[in-house]
N, C-alpha and C positions, 0 to 999 in steps of 0.2 A: 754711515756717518760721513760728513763732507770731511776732508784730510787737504792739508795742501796741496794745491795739485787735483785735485779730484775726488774720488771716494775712499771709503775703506770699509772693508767687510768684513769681520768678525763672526767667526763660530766657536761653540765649544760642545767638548764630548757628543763631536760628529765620528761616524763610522766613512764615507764618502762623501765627497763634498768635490765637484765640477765649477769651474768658473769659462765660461765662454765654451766651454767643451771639452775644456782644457784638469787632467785630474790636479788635485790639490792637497796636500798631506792632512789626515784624517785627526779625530783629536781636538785639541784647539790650536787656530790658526788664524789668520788675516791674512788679505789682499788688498792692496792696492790698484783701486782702475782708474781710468781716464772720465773726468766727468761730461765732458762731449760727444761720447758716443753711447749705445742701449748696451748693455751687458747682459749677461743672463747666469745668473748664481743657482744652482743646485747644493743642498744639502740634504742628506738621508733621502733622496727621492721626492721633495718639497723642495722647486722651483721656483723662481719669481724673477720679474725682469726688473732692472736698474736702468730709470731712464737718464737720460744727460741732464746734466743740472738743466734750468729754466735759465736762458740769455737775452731774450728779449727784452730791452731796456722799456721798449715802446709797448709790451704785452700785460697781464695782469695775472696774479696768481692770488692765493688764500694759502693763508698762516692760520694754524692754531694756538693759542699759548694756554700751556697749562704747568701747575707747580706746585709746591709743597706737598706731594704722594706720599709722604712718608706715612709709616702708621704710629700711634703714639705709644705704642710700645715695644719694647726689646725683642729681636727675634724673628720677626716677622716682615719685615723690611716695606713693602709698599702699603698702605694703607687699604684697609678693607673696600673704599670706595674708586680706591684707583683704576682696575682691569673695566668698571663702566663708564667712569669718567675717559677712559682712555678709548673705550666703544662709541662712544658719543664723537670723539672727537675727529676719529676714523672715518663715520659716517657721513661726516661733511666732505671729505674729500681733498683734503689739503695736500700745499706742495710738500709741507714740514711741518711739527710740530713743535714748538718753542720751549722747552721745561727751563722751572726759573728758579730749580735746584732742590735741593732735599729729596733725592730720592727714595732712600732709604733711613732709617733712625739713628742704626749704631753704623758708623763708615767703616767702621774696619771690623766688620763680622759679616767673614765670607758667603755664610748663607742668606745673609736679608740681599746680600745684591744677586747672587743666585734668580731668586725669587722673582728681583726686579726685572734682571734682565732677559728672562722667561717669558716675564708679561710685551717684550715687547715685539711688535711686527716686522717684519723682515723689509716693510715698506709701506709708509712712508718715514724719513728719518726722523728721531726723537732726538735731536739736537738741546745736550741740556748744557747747561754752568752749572758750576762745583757749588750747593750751599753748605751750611755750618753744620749741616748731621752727615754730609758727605765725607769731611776730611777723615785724613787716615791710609791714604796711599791707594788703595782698592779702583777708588774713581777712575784714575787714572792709568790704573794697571788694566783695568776690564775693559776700558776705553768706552765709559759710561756717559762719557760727552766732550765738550772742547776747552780749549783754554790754555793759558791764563787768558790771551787776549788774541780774539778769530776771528776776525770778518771774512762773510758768506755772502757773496754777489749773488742773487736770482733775481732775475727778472729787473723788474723799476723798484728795487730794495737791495741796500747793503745794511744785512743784520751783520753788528758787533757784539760779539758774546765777552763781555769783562768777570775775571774771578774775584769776587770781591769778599775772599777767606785767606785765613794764614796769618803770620807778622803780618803789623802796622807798616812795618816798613817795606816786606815784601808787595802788600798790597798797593803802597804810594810809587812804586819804582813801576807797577805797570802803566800807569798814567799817560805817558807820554809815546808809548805803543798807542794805548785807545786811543788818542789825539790825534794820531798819525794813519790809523783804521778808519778816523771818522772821515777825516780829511781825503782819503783816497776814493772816498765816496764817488766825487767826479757826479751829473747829475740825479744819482740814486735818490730815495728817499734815505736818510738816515736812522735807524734803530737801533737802541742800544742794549741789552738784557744782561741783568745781574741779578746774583740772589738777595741782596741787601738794599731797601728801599732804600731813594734820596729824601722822599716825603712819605710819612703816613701817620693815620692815629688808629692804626693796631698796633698791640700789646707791646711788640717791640720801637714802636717808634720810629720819630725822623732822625736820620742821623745816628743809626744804632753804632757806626763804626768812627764817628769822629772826622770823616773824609770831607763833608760835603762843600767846606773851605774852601776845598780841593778842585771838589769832582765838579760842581755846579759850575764857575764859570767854566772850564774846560769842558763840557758840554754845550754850553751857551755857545764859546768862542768856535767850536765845532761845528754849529749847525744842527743837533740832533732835532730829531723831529716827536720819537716817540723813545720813553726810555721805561721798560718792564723792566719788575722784579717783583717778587714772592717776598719769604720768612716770616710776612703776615697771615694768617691761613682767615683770606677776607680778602674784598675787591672792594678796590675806592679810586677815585680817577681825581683827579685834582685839575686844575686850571693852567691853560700855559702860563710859563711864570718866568722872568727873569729875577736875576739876584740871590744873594744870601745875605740871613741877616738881617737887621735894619732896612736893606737897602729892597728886598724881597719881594715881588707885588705881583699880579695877574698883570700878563703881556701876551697878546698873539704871535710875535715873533718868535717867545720862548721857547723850550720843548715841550711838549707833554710829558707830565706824569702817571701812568698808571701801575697799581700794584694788580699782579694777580697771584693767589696762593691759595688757590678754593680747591685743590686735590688732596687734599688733608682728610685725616679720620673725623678732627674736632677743629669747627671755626671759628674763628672772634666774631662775636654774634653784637658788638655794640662798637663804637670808636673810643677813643678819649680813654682806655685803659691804661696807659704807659705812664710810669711816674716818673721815667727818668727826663720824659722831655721838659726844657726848659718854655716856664709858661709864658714867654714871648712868642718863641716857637709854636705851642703849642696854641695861640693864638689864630695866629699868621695858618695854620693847619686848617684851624676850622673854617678861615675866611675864605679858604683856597683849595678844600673841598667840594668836589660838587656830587660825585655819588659816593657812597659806602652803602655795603650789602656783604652781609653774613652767610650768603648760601655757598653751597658747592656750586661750583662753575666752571664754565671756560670761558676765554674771548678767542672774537674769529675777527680775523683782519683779512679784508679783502685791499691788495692794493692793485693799483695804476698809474700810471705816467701821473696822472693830476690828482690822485685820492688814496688816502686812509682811512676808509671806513670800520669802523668798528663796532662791534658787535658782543659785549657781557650777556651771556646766558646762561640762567640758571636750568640745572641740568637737574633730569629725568632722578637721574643717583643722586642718593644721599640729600635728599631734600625732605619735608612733608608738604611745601607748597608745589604745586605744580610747576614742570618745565615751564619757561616764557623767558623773555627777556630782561632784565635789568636794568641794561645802559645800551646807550647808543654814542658814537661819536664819530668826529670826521674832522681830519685833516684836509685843507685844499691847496693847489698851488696851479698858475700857468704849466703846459704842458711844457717839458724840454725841447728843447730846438731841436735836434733830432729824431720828435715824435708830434712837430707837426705836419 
């Protein structure tokens, strides 16, 4: 998992466990390395090497994003279709893969995140934010992903992972951290990943948390480019969009919106379910929608000095329609002066 400063590696109920060649107290344990050089971690006799983060500002890498794993019911922590949604996303080959939270149902019952964190590979990182079946102290004691507020440089991307769980008030005081994450961007692309959408019409809605007052123009005023989040278990992309409010409209300079939460046992199979949004909003939603899709999925971001390409597909698991694509989308910009 990326740590400040570099990485952090996590084992539990190991017998031996080698880091660089170097022993390590058996058990459960963590280490801290250097994200600029390879490492090489051994546990129980199962190896794997730790390359240096991606630095190339001018290079290109692939993201996967995938979220809402949880299963929907008690006990059993990752959803039945997680372990091949999580195979699918493996196979493409990414630098990291994006979780947009919920990983498990009940947060503070020790064996669903057991479970979770079983299912996952020793490489590449599963980089998640806290969602609302996470809380309960566990998340962060298993060190099941980052937060409150992280930004991760690779390559021509600075992802910003924001916790958007807890008080109202705890939530609004980290604001001006992510403002200061986006900002330090310097010519990166900007992304931002939380568990709680700014926009959608799944079940929970736009605006489930009352922020968006808030969060919208200090996103705008930041520059982001692309802003994921889950708690919908459904993928819909919306239109760049400046504003909130009355004032609200499709703009290409805005950022993008997209929700993804298709790691879910069961998905919102239609839009327009939520009764709490206001039907202004709720309006402005439809007009500023342009895909919604009920399958299990993932999206694959391929970026570059000049592109966001994106890619929603619907996945092999947990479908009856066949694998294929769903959405497609792309970000553009001149190269950075340093990468012409």
């Amino acid at each position: 998992m990326p740590a400040p400063g570099g990485w952090v590696v996590r084992w539990r109920d190991a017998a031996a466990v080698t880091v660089d060649g170097v022993a390590q107290p058996g058990g459960v344990g963590a280490a801290s390395l250097s994200d600029t050089v390879a490492h090489t971690v051994q546990v129980d006799g199962r190896a794997w090497r730790v390359p240096p983060r991606p630095t190339d500002r001018c290079g290109a890498l692939r993201l996967v994003v995938l979220g809402d794993g949880r299963a929907t019911v008690d006990g059993v922590g990752p959803s039945a279709y997680w372990a091949g949604l999580l195979g699918e996303a493996l196979a493409l080959a990414p630098a990291a893969i994006l979780n947009t939270g919920d990983l498990v149902k009940r947060g503070r019952a020790p064996a669903e995140w057991a479970r979770y964190l079983r299912s996952l590979p020793p490489w590449p990182p599963v980089i998640a934010v806290r969602g609302n079946h996470d809380r309960g102290g566990l998340f962060e004691r298993y060190g099941a992903g980052v937060g409150p507020v992280f930004p991760w440089d690779a390559g021509p991307v600075r992802v910003v992972f924001f916790d958007s769980e807890g008080e109202d008030a705890a939530v609004r005081a980290r604001l001006p951290a992510l403002a200061a994450a986006l900002a330090g961007a310097g010519d990166r692309w900007r992304l931002v990943v939380l568990h709680r959408p700014v926009w959608s019409r799944g079940n929970h809605g736009s605006d489930d948390r009352g922020l968006n007052a808030a969060l919208v123009p200090l996103l705008e005023g930041a520059g982001a480019d692309l802003v994921l989040s889950g708690h919908d278990h459904d993928y819909e992309r919306f239109c760049p969009s400046l504003g909130v409010g009355p004032a609200r409209r499709c703009d290409p300079r805005g950022p993008l919106y997209v929700v993804s939460g298709g790691a879910a046992t069961v998905t919102v199979p239609a839009p327009g379910l939520s009764r709490r949004v206001p039907d202004e909003t709720a309006r402005q939603d439809r007009a500023a929608s342009q895909v919604f899709s009920g399958s299990h999925h993932l999206l694959v971001l391929d970026v570059s000095p000049t592109a966001i390409a994106g890619r929603a597909l619907r996945t092999r698991t947990g479908n009856v329609r066949p694998a294929g694509e769903i959405d497609r989308f792309e970000r553009i910009r001149p190269a950075p002066a340093a990468c012409r």
